[in-house]
Each structure stands twice: as structure tokens, then as C-alpha cells.
N, C-alpha and C positions, 0 to 999 in steps of 0.2 A: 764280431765273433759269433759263428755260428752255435744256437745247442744242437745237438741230435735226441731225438727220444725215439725208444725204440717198442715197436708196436707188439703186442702179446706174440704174435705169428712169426714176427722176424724172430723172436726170440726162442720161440718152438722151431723154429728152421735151423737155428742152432742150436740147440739141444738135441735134437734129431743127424743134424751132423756129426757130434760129439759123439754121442752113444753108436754111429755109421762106424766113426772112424776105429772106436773102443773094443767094436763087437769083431769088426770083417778086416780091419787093419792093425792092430792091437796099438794102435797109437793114443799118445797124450789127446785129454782135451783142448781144442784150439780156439772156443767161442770168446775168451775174455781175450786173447792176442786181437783179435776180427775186431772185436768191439773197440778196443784202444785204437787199431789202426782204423776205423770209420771215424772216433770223434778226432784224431789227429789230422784227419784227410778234410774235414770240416771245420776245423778251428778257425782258420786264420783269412775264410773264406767271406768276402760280401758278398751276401746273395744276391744283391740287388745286379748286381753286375755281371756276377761269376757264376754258371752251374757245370758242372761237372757231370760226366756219362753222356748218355743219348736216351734222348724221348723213346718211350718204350709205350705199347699196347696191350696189356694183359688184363684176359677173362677173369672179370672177378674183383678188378683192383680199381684205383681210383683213375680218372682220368689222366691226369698229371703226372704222370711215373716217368723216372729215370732212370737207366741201369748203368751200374758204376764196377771198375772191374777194383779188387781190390789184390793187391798179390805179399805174397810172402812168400820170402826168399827168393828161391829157382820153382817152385813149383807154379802148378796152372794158375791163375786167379779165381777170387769169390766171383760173384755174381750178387752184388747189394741192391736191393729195389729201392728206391726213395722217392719221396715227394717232401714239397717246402711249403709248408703254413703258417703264414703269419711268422716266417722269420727262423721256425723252427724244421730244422729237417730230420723228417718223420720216416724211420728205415720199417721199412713193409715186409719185404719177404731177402732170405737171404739161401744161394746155393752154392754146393762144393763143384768145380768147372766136372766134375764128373756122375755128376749127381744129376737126373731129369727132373726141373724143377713148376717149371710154366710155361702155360701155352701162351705163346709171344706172338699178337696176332699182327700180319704185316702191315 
């Protein structure tokens, strides 16, 4: 079983979400839904075997990144960045599918 732990930044990505969706959509906050649906999409996961998303190139980030589409309900999906250390998967940066989040380089 995997843990996830989540990086000060993933977690300023949501917050920044939250307060997006609060100010310009008058909508509920949605980061503790995201978060339950990343450690459920993680749980039951070997990583030795199994990774999830596609290798990803972003300025700024660590080499090893993944991007994983997370979705709720009918609407667009997240966008969760991650990397796996030593067993642990480490969520880096996270955006709303309508949100410009990172420069993704090819």
C-alpha cells in the first residue's frame, strides 16, 4: 500500500483553487474531496510494478514527475503532479483542468 504525502505547494495549489472556485464561482471548497480521491487512487497501488499518469517535464520540478488526471463526477479532471520516493508518493503541484498551471516542456 502506497502513502501519499503532500508537498507545502500541492497544497497551496489547493487552496488557491478553493478560494478560485469561492471568489469567481461561488462554489464549496473541493481540496479535502481531491485529497481523499489521490490517497484512494494510491492505496491499493504496488509501485514497484504499477505507476499511474504519464511522465511529465516541468520547469522547476524534479525530474521524475507524473501527471495523473483525477476526475469528479462529470466535470473536467485535476491535473495532480507526482513523484515516488522511496515508496512514498509525493504530490508536487495540483490544477483545476481550467486553471493555467505549468509550463510542460515537450
Amino acid at each position: 500500500m502506497a502513502s501519499v504525502e503532500w508537498t507545502r505547494k500541492a497544497l497551496s495549489d489547493l487552496d488557491r483553487t478553493d478560494a478560485w472556485r469561492e471568489e469567481d464561482l461561488d462554489l464549496p471548497p473541493i481540496s479535502a474531496v481531491i485529497m481523499d480521491l489521490v490517497r484512494h487512487k494510491f492505496a491499493g497501488l504496488d509501485l514497484e510494478r504499477i505507476q499511474l499518469g504519464t511522465p511529465v517535464t516541468v520547469r522547476g520540478e524534479a525530474r521524475d514527475l507524473f501527471i495523473c488526471l483525477v476526475h469528479l463526477k462529470k466535470s473536467e479532471p485535476y491535473k495532480v503532479f507526482y513523484r515516488v520516493d522511496h515508496g512514498v508518493v509525493q504530490m508536487r503541484r495540483v490544477g483545476h483542468p481550467r486553471q493555467r498551471l505549468l509550463p510542460v516542456i515537450p
